[in-house]
C-alpha positions in Angstrom: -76.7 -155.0 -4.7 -73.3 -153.7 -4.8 -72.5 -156.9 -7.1 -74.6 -155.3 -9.7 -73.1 -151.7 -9.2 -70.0 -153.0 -10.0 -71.4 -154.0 -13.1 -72.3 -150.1 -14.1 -69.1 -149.2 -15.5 -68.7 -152.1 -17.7 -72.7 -151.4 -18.8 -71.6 -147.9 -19.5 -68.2 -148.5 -21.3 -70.6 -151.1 -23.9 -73.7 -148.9 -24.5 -70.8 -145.9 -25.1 -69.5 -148.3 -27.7 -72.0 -149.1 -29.5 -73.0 -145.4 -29.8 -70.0 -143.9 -30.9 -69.0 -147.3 -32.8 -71.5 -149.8 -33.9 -74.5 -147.9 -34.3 -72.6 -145.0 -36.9 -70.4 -148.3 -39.0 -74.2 -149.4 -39.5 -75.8 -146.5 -40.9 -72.7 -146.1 -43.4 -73.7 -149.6 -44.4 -76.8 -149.0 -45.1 -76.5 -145.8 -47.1 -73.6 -147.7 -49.1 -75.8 -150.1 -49.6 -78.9 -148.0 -51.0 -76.2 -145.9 -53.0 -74.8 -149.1 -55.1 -78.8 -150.3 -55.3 -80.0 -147.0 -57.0 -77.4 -146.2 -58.8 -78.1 -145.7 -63.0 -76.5 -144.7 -66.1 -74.6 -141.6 -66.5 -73.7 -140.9 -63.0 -70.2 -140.0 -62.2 -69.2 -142.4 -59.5 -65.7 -142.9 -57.7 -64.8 -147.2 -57.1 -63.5 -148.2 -54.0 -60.2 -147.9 -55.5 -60.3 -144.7 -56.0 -60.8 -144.9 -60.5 -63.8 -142.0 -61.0 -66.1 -142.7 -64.2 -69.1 -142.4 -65.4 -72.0 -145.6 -65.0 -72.5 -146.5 -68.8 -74.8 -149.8 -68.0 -76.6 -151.4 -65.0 -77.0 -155.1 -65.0 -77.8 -157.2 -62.1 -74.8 -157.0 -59.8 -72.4 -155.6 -62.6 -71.8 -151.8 -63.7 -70.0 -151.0 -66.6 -68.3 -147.9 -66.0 -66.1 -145.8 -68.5 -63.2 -144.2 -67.1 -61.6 -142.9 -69.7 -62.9 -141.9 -73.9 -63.7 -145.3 -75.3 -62.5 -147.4 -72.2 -65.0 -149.7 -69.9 -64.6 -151.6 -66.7 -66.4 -154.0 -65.3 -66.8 -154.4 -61.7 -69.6 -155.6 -59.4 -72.0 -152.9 -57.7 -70.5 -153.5 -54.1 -67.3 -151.4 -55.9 -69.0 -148.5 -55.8 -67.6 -145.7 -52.9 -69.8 -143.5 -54.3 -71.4 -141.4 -56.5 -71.0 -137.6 -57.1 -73.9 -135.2 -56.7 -75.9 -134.5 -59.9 -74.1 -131.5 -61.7 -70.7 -131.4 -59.8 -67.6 -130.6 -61.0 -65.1 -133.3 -62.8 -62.2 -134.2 -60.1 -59.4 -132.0 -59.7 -61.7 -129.1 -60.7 -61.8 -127.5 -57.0 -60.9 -124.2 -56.4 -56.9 -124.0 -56.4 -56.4 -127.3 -58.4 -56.6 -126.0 -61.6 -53.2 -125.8 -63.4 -52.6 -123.4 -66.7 -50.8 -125.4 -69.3 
């Protein structure tokens, strides 16, 4: 019996783990996952490299996405970070971050 309360702490210290750790990394795969799945053309999304654009095509596991007038990228969907809320603001366009020229 005390064999197995030893034991306890080390029980503890795992199921702590996988709450705080395991179980949060696998819902942010999941949503990633249904993010680059649904995504369509016209939304503003940002790559994992940090490039924002705008989804100008949808084919199997490729996106074409403009990120500049008149300039295209292709990458595959699992490049996707994310995608920007319908009707937000371009980047940099937070309050304070606007420059006058």
């Amino acid at each position: 019996m005390t064999e197995l309360v030893s034991f306890l702490p080390l029980v503890a210290i795992a199921l702590l783990f996988w709450l705080m750790v395991v179980r949060p990394a696998s819902r942010r795969q999941k949503q990633l996952a249904r993010i680059q799945s649904e995504v369509q053309p016209g939304q503003r999304v940002m790559l994992t490299s940090g490039i924002f654009g705008t989804v100008r095509s949808v084919t199997d596991d490729r996106v074409r996405v403009e990120i500049a007038t008149g300039v295209e990228v292709e990458v595959v969907r699992p490049a996707i970070g994310s995608v920007e809320p319908a009707g937000g603001d371009e980047p940099g366009t937070a309050p304070g971050t606007h420059t006058e020229g």
